[in-house]
N, C-alpha and C positions, 0 to 999 in steps of 0.2 A: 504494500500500500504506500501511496505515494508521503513523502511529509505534509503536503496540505489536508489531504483528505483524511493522516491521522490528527492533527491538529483541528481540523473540524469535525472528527469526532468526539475530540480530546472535550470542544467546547460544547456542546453539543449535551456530553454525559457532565458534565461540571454543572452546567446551567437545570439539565432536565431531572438529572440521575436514570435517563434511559441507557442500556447498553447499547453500543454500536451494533451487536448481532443483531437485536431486536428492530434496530432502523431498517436495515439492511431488510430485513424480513419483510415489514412493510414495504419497502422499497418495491421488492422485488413484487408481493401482493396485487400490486396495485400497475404495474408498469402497463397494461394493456387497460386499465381502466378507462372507461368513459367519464370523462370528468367535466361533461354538462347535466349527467344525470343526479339529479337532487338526492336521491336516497341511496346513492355511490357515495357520494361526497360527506353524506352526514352519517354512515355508520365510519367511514374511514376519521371524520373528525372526531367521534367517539371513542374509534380504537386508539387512537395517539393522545385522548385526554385521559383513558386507563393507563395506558403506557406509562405517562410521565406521570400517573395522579397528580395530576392538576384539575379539580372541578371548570366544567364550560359551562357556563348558565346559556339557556337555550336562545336567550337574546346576542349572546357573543355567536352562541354555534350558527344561529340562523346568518349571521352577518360576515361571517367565515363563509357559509354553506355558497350565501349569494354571490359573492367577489369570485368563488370559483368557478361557479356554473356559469356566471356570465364573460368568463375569464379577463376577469380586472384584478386579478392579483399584483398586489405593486414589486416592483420591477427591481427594489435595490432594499436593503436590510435595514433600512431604521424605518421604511414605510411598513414591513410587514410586520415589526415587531410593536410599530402604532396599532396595528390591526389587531394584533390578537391581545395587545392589552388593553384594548377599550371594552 
């Protein structure tokens, strides 16, 4: 594994306490997904809020769920980390 991508997992498990196997897993879960479809989207946002136990209120989830399915996910790391802390 490259030094970036373990340094990004380094921060990743620091910040989440998820393990890299388990991203990965996800990762791979999900790579052919359809990610317009609404009830895609919101069981994968519930498995990564088990993952890290982090509770989503269904108002953060819904508002996650939309920005993907409409694909407006913002494009550089301090918009999306705006995103999932509001």
């Amino acid at each position: 594994m490259s030094d970036f991508k373990q340094n990004m997992f380094d921060q990743i498990q620091k910040q989440s306490n998820v393990q890299p196997d388990q991203i990965m897993k996800v990762a791979q879960s999900v790579q052919n997904a359809d990610f317009s479809d609404e009830k895609t989207v919101r069981k994968l946002v519930k498995q990564l809020a088990r993952l890290s136990g982090k509770p989503v209120s269904k108002q953060k989830e819904d508002k996650i769920v939309k920005a993907i399915t409409n694909n407006k996910m913002p494009k550089d790391i301090n918009s999306l980390s705006k995103l999932f802390k509001n």
